[in-house]
N, C-alpha and C positions, 0 to 999 in steps of 0.2 A: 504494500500500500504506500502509494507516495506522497508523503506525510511532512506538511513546512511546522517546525517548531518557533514560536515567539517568546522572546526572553526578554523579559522585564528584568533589567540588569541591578536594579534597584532594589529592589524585592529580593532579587535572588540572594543578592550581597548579606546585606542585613536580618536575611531569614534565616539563612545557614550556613554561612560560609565566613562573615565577620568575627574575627577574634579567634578562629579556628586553624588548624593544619590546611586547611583545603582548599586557601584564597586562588591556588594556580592552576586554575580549575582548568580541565578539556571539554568545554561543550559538545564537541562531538563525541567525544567519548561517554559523558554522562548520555545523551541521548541513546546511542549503542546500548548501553547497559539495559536503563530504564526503557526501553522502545524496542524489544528484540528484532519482534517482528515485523518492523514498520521501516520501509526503506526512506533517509532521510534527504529529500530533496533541496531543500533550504533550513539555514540558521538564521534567523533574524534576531539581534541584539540591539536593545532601546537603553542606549544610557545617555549622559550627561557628563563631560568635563568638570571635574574638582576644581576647585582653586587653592593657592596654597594661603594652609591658615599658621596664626602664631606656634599652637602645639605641634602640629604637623606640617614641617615644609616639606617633607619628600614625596606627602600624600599624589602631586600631581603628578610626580614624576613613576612612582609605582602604578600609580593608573597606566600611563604610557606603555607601560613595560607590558603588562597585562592584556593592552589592545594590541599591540603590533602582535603579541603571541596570541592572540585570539584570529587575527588575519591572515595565520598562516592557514587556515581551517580553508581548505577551498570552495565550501559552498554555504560561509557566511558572511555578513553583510551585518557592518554596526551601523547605526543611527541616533542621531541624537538630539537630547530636547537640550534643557540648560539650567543650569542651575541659578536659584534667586535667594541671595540674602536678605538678610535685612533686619532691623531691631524691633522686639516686640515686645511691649507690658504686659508680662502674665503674673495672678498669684502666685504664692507658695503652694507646692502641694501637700506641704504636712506644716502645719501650722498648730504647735501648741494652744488647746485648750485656753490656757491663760491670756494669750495673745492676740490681737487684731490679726487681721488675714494681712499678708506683706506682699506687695507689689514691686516687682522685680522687672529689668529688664534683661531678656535674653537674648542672643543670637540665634536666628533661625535660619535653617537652610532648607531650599524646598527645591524638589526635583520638578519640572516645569515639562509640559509637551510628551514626555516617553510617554504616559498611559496612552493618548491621541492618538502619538504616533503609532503604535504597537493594535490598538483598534484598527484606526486607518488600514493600513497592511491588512491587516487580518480579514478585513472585507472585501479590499483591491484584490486582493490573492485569489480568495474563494471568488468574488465576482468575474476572473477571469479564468477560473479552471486551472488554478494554477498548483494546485493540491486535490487528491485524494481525501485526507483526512488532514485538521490541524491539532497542535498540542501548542497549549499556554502554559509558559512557566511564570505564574504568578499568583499571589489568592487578592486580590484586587478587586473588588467589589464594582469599580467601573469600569468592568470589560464584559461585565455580565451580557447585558442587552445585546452587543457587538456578538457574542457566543452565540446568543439566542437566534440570530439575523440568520450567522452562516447555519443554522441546524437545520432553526424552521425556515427560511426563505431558497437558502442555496442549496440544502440537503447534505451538506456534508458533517461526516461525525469528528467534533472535537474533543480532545481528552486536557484534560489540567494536571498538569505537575507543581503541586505545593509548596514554594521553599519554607512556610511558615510553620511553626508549630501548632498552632490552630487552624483547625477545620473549619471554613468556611459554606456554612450546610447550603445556601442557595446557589454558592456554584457548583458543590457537587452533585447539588440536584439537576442544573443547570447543564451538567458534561453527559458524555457519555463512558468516560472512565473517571478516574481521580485518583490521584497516590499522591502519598508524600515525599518529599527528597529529605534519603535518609542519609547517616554516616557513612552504611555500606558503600552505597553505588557512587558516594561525592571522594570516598577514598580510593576508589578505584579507577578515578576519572581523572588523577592528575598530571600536567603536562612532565616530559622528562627535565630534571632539574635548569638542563642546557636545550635550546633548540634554537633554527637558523632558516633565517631568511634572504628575500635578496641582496640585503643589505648586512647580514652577518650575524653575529651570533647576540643570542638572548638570554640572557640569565634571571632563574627567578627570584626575584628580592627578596632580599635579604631581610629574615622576621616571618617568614611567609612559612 
């Protein structure tokens, strides 16, 4: 079955693979794993450019490193929306009993356009027959409807792949498969410590 997978790069990060062994992830090869049977036509990846902040300046530059290794993959394609700062007044979340609620300002960072983006596709794809079946890696509540479109309008069956720890019940009611991404298949999915492009050799960073 030839099957385009859409990666919310976002989601993926932060759901299971932040703070772990497993940042140097192989997309194709997790798909392999978790997709036995489904021959993988397209990777589409929706991220967003970091910027570099005061705690982390290397954050932009280990992004880099991450994308050129993910372009070695020959039938994906990254995409990107953008990232939005900016300062916001919120309470405290734990606010001693004794205490007035304390208004703080925070930094906020907000990923912009990927969910859109990763919709968009997801319908241009199916509206031109361009998959058999599709699989979302996301639990993203607004991609549901876009899921719904290609099932009931286009007819074709999509499956969700999880990065979160929570279940998301109305998209799994929403798919026609659903798993989760677990340790197993995300440890068995990682790129060779070294690998090489046109441009020469890539190392996985260092912490990683």
């Amino acid at each position: 079955m030839k099957t385009n997978v859409y990666v919310d790069g976002w989601n993926l990060y932060y759901g299971c693979v932040k703070g772990t062994p497993y940042r140097w992830l192989d997309l194709a090869r997790l798909c392999r794993v978790l997709l036995p049977s489904h021959e993988i036509h397209r990777i589409r990846y929706f991220t967003a450019l970091v910027r570099k902040r005061p705690h982390d300046v290397q954050q932009p530059q280990r992004q880099q490193t991450y994308l050129r290794a993910l372009c070695t993959i020959p039938n994906l394609s990254i995409h990107y929306g953008h990232f939005q700062m900016g300062i916001k007044r919120l309470p405290l979340a734990y606010v001693p009993p004794t205490k007035q609620t304390e208004i703080v300002s925070v930094l906020k960072l907000e990923e912009k356009q990927s969910d859109v983006n990763l919709a968009t596709a997801l319908l241009v794809d199916g509206f031109n027959s361009d998959y058999d079946a599709a699989v979302v890696v996301s639990n993203d509540t607004d991609l549901l409807e876009p899921i719904r479109v290609v099932r009931g309008q286009f007819g074709y069956p999509v499956g969700i792949l999880n990065p979160q720890k929570q279940q998301i019940r109305v998209l799994a009611q929403a798919a026609n498969f659903y798993k989760r991404i677990r340790q197993g298949p995300l440890q068995a999915s990682q790129f060779p410590h070294t690998i090489t492009d046109a441009h020469g050799t890539i190392t996985k960073p260092q912490g990683w």
